[in-house]
C-alpha positions as CSV (number, residue, x, y, z in Angstrom):
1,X,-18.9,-1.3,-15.6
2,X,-16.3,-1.9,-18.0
3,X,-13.7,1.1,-17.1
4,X,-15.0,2.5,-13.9
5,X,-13.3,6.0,-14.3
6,X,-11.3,6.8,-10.2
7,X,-8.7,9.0,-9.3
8,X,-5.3,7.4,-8.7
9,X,-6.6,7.6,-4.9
10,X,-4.6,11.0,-3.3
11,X,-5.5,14.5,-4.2
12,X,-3.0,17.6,-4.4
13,X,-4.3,19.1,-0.8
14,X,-5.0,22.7,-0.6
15,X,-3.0,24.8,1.7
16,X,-5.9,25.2,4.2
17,X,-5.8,21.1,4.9
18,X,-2.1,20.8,5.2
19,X,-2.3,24.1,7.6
20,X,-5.0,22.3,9.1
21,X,-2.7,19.0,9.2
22,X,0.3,20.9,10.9
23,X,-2.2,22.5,13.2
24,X,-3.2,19.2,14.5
25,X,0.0,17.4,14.8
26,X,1.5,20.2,17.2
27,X,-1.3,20.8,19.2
28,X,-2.7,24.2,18.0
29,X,-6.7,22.9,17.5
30,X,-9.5,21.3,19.4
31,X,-9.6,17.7,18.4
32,X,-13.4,18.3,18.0
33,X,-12.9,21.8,15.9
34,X,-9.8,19.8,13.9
35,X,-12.7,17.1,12.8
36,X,-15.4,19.2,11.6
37,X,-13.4,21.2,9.5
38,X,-11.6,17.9,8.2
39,X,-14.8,16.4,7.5
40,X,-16.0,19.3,5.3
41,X,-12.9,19.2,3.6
42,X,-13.2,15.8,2.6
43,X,-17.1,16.5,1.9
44,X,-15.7,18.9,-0.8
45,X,-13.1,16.5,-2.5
46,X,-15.7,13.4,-2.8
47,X,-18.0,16.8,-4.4
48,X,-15.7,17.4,-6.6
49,X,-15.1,13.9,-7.7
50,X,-18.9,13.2,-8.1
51,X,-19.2,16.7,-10.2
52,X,-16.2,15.0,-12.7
53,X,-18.4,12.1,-13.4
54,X,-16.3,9.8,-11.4
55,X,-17.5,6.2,-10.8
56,X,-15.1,5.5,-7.6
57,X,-14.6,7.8,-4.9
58,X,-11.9,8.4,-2.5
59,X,-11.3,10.9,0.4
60,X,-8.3,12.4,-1.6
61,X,-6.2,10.8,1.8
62,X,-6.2,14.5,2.7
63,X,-6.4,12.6,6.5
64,X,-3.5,11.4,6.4
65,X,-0.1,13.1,7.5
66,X,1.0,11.6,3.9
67,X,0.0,9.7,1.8
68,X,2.3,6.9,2.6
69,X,2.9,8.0,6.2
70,X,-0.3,6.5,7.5
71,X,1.3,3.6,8.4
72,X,3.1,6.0,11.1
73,X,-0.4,6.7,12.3
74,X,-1.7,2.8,12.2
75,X,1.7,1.6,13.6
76,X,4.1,3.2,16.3
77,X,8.1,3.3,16.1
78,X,8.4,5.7,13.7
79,X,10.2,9.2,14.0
80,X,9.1,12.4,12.3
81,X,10.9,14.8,10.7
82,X,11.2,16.9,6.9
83,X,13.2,15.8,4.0
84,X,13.5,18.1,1.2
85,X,10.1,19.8,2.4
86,X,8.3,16.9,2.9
87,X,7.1,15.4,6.2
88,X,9.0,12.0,6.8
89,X,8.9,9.2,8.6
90,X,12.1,6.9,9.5
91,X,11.4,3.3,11.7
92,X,13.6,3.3,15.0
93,X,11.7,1.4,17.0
94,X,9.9,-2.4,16.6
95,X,6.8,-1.6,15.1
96,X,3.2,-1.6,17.5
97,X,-0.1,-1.2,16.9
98,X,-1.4,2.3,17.5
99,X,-4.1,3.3,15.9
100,X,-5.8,0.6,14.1
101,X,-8.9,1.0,12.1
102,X,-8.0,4.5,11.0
103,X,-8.2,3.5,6.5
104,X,-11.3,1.8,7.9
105,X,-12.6,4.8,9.2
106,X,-12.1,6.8,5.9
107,X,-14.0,4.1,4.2
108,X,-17.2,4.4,6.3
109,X,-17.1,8.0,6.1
110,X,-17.1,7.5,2.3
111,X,-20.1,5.4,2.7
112,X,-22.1,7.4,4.5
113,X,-21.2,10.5,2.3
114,X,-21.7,9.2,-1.3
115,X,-23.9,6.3,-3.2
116,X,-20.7,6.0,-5.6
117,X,-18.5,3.3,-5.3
118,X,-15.1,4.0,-2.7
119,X,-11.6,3.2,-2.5
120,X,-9.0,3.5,-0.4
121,X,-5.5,3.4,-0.9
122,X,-2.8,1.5,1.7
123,X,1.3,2.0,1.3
124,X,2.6,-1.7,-0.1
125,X,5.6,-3.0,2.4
126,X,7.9,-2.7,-0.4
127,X,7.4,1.0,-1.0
128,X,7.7,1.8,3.1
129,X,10.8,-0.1,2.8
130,X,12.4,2.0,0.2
131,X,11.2,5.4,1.8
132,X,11.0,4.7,5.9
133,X,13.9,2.5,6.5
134,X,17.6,4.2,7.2
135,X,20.7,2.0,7.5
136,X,21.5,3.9,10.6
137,X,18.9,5.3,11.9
138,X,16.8,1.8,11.8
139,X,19.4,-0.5,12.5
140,X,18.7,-1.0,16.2
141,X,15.1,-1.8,15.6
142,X,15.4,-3.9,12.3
143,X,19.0,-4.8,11.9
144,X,17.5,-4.9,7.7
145,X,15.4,-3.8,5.9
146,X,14.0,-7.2,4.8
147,X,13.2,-7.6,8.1
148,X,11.1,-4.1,8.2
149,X,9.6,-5.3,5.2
150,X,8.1,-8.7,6.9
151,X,7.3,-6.8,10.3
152,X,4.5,-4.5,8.2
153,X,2.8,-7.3,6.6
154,X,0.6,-8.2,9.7
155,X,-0.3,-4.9,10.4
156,X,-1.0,-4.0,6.5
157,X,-3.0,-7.3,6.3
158,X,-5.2,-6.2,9.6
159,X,-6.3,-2.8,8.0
160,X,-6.8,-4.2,4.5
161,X,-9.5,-7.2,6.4
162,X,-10.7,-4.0,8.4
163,X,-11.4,-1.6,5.2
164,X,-12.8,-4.2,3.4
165,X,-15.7,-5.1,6.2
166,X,-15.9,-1.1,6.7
167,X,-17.4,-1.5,3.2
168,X,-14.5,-0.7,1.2
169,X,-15.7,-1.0,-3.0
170,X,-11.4,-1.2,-3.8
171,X,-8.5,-1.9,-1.6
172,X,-5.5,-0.4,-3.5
173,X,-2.1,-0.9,-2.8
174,X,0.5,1.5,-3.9
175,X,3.7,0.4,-4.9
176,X,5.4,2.6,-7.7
177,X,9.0,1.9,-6.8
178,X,8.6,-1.5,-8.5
179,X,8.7,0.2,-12.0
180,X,11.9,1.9,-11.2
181,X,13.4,-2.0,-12.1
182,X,13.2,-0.4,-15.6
183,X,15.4,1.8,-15.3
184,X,19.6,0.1,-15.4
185,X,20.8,3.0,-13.0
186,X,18.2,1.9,-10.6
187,X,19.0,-1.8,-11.5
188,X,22.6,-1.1,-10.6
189,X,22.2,0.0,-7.1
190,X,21.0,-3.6,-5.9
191,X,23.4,-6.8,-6.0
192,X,20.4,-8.8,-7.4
193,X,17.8,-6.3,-8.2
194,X,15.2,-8.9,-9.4
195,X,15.3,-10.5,-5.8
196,X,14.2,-7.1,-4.5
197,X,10.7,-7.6,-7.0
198,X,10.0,-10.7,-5.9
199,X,10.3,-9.8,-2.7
200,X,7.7,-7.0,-2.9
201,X,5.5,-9.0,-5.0
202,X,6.0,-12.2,-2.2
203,X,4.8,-9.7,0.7
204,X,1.7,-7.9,-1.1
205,X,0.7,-11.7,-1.9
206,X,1.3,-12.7,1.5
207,X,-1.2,-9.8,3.1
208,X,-4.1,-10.6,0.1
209,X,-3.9,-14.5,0.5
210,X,-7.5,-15.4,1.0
211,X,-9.2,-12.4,1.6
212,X,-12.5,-11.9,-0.6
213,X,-15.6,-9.8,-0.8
214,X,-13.1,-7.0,-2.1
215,X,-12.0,-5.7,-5.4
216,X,-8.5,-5.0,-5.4
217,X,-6.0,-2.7,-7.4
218,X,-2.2,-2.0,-7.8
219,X,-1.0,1.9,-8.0
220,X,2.5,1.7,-10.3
């Protein structure tokens, strides 16, 4: 297939899944209730997106705390709060494994939900390094944010390996702050702004290095 026709991988969430979402996080539902109402949530999004014509399927990440947050679910150290009316997530402590196997679990729910093709979508270290790391707030755990940037590429690389034996069709990697570098203003607020893209573009290679048996994609 030529242009296999996808959506960019998230999906605006209806109020019911992020009351559902909220729900969750502060204890107010059953773990058991909290999944079978997810699951027929997601049931409707990969509906929809068959109904469309699509060729690639995701679960819309309606999962997931946020889209890019996920990586506070895969990894702990992370604290939560709001920021302009958005859930947030700032590093203050080394990162640790905490829930691994958590994108792959999206995937084989995907699988066993729709013959399309599925994708899922993972937060590149560059973009968690723009949005979770806070030169006070992180300091004590990564002293820079370089150094938060190289302490998420094994755990990135670990979920990417485990989506793609879940049966993952596309592994994308989101990344859209690295066509900011456009933009002069944006160029102006780093001493050597074209440092900082090879820097994102070093890491991403560093956690696809030799894996196969999976298509790959870049979100901008």
């Amino acid at each position: 297939m030529l242009f296999p026709a996808s959506v960019v991988g998230s999906l605006p969430r209806p109020q019911f899944v992020r009351d559902l979402l909220e729900r969750m996080r502060v204890g107010e539902i059953a773990a058991a209730d909290y999944a079978k109402q997810m699951d027929a949530a997601v049931g409707f999004a990969i509906a929809m997106q068959e109904s469309a014509g699509l060729d690639v399927i995701s679960d819309g990440e309606w999962r997931r705390w946020s889209y890019v947050g996920v990586i506070a679910q895969l990894c702990s150290g992370f604290e939560f709060g709001y920021q302009e009316g958005r859930s947030w997530h700032t590093v203050v402590e080394p990162l640790a494994a905490a829930q691994p196997g958590i994108v792959a679990e999206e995937v084989a729910y995907l699988k066993a939900h729709t013959r399309k093709r599925v994708k899922v979508c993972l937060p590149s270290p560059y973009l968690l390094g723009q949005r979770m790391w806070d030169g006070e707030k992180s300091v004590r755990a990564y002293p820079t944010r370089a150094g938060f940037l190289r302490a998420l590429v094994p755990h990135l690389r670990a979920e990417f390996i485990r989506a793609r034996d879940a049966g993952a069709d596309v592994v994308q990697f989101d990344d859209p702050h690295i066509c900011l570098f456009v933009d002069p203003e944006v160029q102006r607020q780093f001493d050597d702004w074209q440092s900082e893209i090879e820097l994102g573009v070093e890491l991403l290679n560093e956690i696809l290095d030799g894996v196969e048996g999976v298509t790959t994609a870049l979100h901008l």
